[in-house]
C-alpha positions as CSV (number, residue, x, y, z in Angstrom):
1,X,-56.8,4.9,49.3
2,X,-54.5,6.8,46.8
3,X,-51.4,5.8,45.5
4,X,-48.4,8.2,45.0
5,X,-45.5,6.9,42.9
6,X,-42.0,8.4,42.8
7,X,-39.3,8.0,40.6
8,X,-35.8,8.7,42.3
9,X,-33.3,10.0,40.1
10,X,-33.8,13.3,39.2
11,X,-36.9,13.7,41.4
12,X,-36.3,12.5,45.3
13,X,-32.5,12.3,45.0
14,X,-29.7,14.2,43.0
15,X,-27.5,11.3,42.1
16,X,-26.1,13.0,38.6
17,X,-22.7,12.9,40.1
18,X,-22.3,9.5,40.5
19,X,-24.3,8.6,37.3
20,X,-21.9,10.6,35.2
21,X,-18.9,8.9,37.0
22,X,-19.8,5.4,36.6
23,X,-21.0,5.5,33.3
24,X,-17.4,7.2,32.3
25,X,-16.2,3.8,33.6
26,X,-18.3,1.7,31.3
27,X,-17.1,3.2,28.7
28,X,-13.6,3.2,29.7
29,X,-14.2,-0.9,30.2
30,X,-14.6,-1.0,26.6
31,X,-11.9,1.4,25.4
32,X,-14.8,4.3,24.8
33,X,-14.6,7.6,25.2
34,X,-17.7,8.9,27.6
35,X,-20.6,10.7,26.4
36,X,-21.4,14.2,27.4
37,X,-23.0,15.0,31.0
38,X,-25.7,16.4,28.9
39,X,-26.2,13.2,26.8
40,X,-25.4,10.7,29.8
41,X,-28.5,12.6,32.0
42,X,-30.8,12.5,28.9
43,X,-31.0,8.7,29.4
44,X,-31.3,8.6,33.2
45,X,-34.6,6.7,33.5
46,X,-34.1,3.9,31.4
47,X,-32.8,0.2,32.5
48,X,-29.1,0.1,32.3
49,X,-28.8,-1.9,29.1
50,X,-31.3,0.0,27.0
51,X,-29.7,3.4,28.0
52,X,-26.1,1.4,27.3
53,X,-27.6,0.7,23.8
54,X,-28.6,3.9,23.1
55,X,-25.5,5.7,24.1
56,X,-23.3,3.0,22.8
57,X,-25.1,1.1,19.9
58,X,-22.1,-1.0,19.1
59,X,-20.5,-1.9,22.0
60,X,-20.6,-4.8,24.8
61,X,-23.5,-3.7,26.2
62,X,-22.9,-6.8,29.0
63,X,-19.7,-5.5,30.3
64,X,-20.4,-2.0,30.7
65,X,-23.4,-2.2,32.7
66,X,-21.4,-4.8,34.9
67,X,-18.9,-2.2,35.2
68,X,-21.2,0.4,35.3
69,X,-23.1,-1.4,38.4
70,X,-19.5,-2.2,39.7
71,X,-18.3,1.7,39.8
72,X,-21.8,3.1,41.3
73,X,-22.0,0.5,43.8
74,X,-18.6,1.2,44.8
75,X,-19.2,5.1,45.4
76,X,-22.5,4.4,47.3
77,X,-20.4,2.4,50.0
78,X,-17.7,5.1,49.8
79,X,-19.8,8.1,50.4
80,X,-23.0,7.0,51.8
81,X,-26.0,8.8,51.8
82,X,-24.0,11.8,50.0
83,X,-23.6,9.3,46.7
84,X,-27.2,10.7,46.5
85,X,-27.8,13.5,48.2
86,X,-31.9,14.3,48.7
87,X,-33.6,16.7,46.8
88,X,-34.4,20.0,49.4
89,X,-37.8,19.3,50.9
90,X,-38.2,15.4,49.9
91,X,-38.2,14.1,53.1
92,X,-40.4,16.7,54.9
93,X,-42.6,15.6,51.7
94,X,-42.8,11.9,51.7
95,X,-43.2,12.3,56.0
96,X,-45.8,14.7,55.3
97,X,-47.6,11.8,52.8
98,X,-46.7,9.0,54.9
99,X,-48.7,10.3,57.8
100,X,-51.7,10.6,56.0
101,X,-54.2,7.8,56.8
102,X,-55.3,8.0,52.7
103,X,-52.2,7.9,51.0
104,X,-49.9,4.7,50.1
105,X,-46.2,5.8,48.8
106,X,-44.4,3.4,46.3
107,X,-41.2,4.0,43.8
108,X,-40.7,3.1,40.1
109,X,-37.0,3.5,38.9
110,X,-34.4,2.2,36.5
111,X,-32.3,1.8,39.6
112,X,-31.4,-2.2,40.2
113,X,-32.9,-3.7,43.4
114,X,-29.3,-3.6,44.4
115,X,-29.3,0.2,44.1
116,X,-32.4,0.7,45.3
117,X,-32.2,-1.2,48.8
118,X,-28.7,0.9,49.1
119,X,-30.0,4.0,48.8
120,X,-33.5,3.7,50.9
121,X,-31.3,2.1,53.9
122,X,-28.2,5.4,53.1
123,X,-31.2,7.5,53.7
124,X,-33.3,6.0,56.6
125,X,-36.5,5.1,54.5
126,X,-37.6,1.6,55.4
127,X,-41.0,1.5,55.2
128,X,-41.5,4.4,53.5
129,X,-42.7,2.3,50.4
130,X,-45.3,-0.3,50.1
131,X,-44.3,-0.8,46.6
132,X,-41.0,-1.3,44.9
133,X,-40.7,-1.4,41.2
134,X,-37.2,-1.5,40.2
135,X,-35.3,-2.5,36.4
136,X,-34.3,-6.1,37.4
137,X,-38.1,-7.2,36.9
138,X,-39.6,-5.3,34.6
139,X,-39.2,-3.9,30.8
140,X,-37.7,-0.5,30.7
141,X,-39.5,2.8,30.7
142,X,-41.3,4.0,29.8
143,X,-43.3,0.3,29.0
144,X,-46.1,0.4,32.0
145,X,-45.0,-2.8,33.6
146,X,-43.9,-1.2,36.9
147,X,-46.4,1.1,37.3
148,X,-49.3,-1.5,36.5
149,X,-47.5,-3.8,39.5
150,X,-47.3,-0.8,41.8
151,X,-51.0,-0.6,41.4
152,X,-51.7,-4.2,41.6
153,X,-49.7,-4.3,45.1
154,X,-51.2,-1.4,46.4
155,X,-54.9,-2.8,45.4
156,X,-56.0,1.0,43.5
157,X,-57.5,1.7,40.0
158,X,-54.8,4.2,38.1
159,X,-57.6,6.9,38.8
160,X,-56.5,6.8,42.5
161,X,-52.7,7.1,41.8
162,X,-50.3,9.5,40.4
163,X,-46.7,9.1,39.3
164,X,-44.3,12.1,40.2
165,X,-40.9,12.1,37.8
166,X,-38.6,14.5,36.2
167,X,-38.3,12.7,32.6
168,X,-40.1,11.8,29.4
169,X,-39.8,8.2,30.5
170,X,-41.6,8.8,33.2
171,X,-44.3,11.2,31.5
172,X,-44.7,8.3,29.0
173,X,-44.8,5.3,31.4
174,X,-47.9,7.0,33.2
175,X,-50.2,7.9,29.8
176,X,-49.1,4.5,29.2
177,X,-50.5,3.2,32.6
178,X,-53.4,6.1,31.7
179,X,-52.4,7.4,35.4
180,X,-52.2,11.4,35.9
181,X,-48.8,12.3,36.1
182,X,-47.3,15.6,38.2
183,X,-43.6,16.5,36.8
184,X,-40.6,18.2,38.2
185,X,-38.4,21.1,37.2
186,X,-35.5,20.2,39.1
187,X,-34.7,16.9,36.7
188,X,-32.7,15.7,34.1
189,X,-35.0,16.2,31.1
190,X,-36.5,19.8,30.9
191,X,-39.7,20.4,31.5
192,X,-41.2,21.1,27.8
193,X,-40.5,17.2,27.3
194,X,-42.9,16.0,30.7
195,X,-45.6,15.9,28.0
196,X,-49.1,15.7,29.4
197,X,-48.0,16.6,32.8
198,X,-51.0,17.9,35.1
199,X,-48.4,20.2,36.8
200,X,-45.3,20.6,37.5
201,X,-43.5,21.5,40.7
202,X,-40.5,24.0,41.3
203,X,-40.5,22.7,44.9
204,X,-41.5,20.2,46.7
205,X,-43.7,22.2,49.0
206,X,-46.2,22.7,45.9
207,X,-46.6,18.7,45.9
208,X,-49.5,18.7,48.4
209,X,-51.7,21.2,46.3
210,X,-50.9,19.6,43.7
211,X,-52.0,16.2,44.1
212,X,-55.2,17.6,45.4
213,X,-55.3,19.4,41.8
214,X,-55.1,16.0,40.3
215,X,-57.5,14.3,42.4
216,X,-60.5,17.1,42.3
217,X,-60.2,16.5,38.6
């Protein structure tokens, strides 16, 4: 069996909007001015309170990721699946891998469980996932943590997996798992920072090839 991890912001859904709203309300909560769009998606990836430190070293870290949590979970019951719209060709690509009789599907994310479970039942994808590595259990990326647990559940040697993601967090967590690694151009980090990639996509039509590529290796 192989093992094909996702991250989800930046590479299966587009959720920038709503990450750039509610972390303008953290740092309204503490009488902040936000951070640039450009400087907010640069941290997408990490656990809320490590990006909240790195944006914000001196604030309450506490109270803005409540009131970050607060604000996003707010939007995802106000606009559904559009809070994070899917990337063009994600689905057709994790039906396409979920029908394969070799291939397990899991996710590693910075997302909550919270967040998580919203947005897989927004978008109709229970039981897409054996595997579920979210922030609330787990040191932030790019430590290897979630990746090591994805393996663990799914019973495969980091040889058989790969971990598809569109940041340096990501890039980083899987040398740190020593997993292969395919990247994606349509992110939040560009694509000269997804060090050690194998390859990286302009479309999710290129993922099958691709993970053949990694596997012929």
């Amino acid at each position: 069996m192989r093992l094909v991890v996702f991250d989800v912001d930046g590479t299966l859904v587009d959720s920038q909007a709503d990450i750039v709203a509610s972390m303008a309300a953290a740092f309204a909560a503490v009488n902040l001015g936000a951070p640039s769009r450009s400087d907010i998606l640069s941290i997408v990836g990490l656990s809320l309170p490590v990006a909240m430190e790195a944006l914000a070293p001196d604030a309450d870290t506490p109270m803005m990721v409540e009131a970050y949590k607060d604000s996003y979970a707010r939007l995802r019951v106000s606009k559904g699946a559009s809070s994070s719209p899917l990337y063009p060709g994600a689905r057709a690509a994790l039906d396409r891998l979920q029908a394969r009789d070799d291939i397990l599907l899991g996710v590693a994310t910075g997302k909550s469980k919270r967040g998580l479970d919203g947005l897989i039942e927004a978008h109709g994808l229970e039981g897409m996932f054996i595997t579920r590595q979210v922030a609330d259990f787990h040191p932030s990326k790019p430590h290897p943590s979630m990746l090591l647990t994805a393996m663990e559940d799914a019973g495969v040697t980091a040889q058989a997996a790969v971990m598809i993601g569109d940041t340096s967090f990501d890039a980083d967590m899987a040398q740190a798992a020593r997993m292969p690694f395919i990247g994606v151009d349509w992110g939040y980090h560009p694509t000269d920072r997804l060090q050690g990639a194998h390859s990286v996509l302009s479309d999710f039509s290129e993922l099958d090839d691709a993970l053949g590529a990694v596997w012929a290796d």
